[in-house]
N, C-alpha and C positions, 0 to 999 in steps of 0.2 A: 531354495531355503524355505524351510517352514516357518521361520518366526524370523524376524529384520528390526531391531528396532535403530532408531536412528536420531541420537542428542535428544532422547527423552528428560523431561526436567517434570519435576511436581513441585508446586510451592504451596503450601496450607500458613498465610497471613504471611509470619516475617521467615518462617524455618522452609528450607530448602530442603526437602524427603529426596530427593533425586536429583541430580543436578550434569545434565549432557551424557545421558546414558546410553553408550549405543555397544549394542551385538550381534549375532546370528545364530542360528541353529539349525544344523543341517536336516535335513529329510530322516528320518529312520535314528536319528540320535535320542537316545539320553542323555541331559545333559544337564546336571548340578548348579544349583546358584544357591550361594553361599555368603552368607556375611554374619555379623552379630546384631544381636537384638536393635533394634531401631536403625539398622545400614540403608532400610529402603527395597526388602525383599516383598513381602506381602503389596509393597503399593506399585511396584513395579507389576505382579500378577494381578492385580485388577486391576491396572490401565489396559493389559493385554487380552484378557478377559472381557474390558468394554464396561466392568463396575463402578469404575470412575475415569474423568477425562484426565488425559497430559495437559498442563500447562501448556508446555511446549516438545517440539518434535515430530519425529511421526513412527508409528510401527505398522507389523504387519503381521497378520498372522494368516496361513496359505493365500499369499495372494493379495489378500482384503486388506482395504486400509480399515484399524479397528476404528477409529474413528470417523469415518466416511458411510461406513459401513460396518456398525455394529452388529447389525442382526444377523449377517451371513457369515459374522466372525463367531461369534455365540454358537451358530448351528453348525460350528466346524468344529467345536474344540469340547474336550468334557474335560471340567476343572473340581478338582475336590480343596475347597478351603481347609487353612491350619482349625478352624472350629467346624468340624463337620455337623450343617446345620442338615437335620431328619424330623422328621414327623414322629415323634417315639410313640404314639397311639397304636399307629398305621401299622398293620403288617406288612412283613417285608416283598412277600407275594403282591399287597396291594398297594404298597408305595412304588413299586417298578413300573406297577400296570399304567398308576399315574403319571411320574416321570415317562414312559411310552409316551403318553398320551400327551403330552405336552411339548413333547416333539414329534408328535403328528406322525408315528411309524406305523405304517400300515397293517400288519401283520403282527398285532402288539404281544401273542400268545407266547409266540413265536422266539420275537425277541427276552423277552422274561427269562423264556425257560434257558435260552442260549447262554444270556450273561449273569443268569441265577451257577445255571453250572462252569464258566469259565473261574467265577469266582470265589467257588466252591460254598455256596450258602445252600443247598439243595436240603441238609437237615434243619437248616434253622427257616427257610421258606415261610411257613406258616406258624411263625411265632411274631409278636408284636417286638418290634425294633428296640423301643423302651426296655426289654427284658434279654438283651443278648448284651453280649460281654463288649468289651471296647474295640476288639478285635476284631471282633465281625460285625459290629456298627463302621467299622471302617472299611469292611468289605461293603457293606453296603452303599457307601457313601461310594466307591468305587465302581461296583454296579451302576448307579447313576450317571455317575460322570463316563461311562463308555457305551450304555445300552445303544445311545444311536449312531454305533461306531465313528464317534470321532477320527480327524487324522493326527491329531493334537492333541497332548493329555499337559493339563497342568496341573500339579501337583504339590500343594504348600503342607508341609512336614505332615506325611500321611503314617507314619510310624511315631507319631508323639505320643507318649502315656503307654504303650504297648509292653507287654514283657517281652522276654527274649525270644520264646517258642513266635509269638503273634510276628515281631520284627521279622523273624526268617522269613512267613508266611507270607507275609506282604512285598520281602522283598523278590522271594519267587515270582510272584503274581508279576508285578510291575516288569520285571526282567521277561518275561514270560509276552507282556501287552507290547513292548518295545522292540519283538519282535517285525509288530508291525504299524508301530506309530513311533510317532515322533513325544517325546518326553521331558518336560522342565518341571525338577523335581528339588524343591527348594527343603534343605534338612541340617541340624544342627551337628549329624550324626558322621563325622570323616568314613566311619569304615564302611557304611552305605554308599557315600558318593565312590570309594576305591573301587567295592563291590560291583557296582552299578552303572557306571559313569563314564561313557568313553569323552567328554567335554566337562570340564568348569569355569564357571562363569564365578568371580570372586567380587562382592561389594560392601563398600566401607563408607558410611558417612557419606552414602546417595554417591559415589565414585566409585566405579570399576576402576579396581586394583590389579584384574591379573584375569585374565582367559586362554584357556588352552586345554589340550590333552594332559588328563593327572601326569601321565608320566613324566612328560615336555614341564609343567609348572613346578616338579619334583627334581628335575633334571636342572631347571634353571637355577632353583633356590640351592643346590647344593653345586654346584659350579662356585656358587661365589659366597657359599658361606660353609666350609668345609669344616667338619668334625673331626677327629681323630682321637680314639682312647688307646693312649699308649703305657707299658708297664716297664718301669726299669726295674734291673737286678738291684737296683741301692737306689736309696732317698736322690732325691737330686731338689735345686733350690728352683726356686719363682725365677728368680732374676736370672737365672741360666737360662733356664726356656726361654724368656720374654726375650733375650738376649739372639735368639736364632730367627737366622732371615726368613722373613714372614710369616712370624709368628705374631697373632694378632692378641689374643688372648691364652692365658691359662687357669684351667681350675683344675685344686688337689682333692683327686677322692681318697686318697691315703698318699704317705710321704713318697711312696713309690711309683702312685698311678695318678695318671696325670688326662684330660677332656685337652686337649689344645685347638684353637680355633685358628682358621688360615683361609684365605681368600685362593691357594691352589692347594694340591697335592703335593706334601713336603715328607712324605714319607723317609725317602731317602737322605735328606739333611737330619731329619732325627735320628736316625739310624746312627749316622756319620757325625752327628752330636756325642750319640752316647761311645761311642770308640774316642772320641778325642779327650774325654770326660773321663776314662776307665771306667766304662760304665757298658752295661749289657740291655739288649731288650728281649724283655720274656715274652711279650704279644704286643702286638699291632696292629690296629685294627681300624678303616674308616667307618663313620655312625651316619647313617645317608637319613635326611631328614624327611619323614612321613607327610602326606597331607596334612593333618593335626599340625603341625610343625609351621609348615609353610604358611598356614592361616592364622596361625597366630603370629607369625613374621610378619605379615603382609596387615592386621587388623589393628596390632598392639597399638 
């Protein structure tokens, strides 16, 4: 496992930011952490990172305990924060050399020119950082956080404020780096994490709510909370639906078409409804609920 953490807890005075958080992350994963504003995303990446202490617990990141051993956790991982701080003076040619240089890599020409062109800034190279668009300050910031090839990338919402063309851009890159690293890539953005993500890590009010494979935490949420849009040939009433076993809920999009909510697959009782009712069905359809979906289940 590349990252371990185990009953992490943060306390700041009386509020509990995190409270028994424990996960893993395998070797070669990306892998999504996701919650709403103030759940305890950004304080969980700087305990791991080594920016601030855990109260309580312990993690790990390859190996290292982050707190035993800060320093060789630092020189394991490239981490770009949700505010990517840069030198906007500095050119971006000589912001790398420095960042080289500050993790002591031998051969600093070297490395520049490698991870100037993995992250395609080769035309903006020699313009001052301050003067490029948000998109390749976030390449940049990227740059940074891998020049000393980390095996660990930590990653807090690296597509914020981007337009669409940038999002693609970055989300290639990253997919691209996760080839050969390991990935915690924390984003408000569901169709990134689907895009991206063979793990999610889900958190609410400092509590892990749900971790798994999208598919598996998509697969669980609708097992037990089934959609169906179904359309009758005629009106049919509330109280009939409501009225068929395990039927949990009904909502009317028109006097004919009906969302019905069910804890299984009742396909075939509606069916067998609408025959006992003289009544017909013109489509039928179950509605499988999206990540977006399932985080808003799991946060509301």
């Amino acid at each position: 496992m590349s990252i371990i953490v185990k009953n992490i807890s943060k306390i700041y005075g009386e509020q509990k930011a995190l409270d028994s958080v424990s996960f893993e992350i395998k070797t070669g994963d990306i892998a999504g952490f996701l919650g709403p504003n103030g759940a305890g995303k950004s304080t969980m990446m700087k305990i791991l990172t080594g920016f601030i202490p855990a109260s309580e617990g312990e993690a790990f990141v390859n190996n290292y305990n982050v707190s035993l051993e800060p320093l060789k956790v630092k020189q394991s991982i490239g981490y770009l924060p949700e505010h990517n701080p840069l030198y906007l003076d500095m050119y971006v040619k000589e912001f790398l050399r420095f960042t080289a240089g500050l993790f002591k890599i031998k051969n600093r020409k070297q490395a520049v020119e490698e991870v100037i062109s993995l992250t395609g800034l080769g035309r903006e190279q020699h313009k001052k950082i301050g003067a490029l668009s948000k998109g390749y300050r976030q390449r940049v910031g990227l740059a940074q956080a891998i020049i000393h090839k980390p095996k660990v990338l930590i990653l807090d919402e690296p597509t914020t404020g981007l337009d669409p063309n940038q999002i693609v851009e970055i989300r290639n890159l990253i997919l691209e780096l996760g080839k050969e690293k390991t990935i915690m890539l924390s984003t408000h953005i569901m169709q990134e994490v689907e895009a991206l993500c063979q793990k999610v890590i889900i958190i609410d009010k400092g509590k892990i709510v749900a971790q798994d494979s999208v598919n598996q935490i998509q697969r669980n949420i609708n097992e037990n909370h089934l959609t169906i849009q179904i359309e009758f040939g005629k009106q049919i009433e509330l109280e009939k639906l409501l009225a068929v076993e395990n039927v949990s809920d009904a909502k009317a999009l028109s006097p004919s078409i009906w969302l019905i909510q069910s804890h299984s697959d009742i396909r075939e009782e509606l069916f067998n409804f609408a025959v006992k009712n003289s009544n017909t069905v013109l489509s039928m359809q179950k509605i499988e609920k999206r990540l977006e979906d399932v985080f808003r289940e799991l946060t509301k």
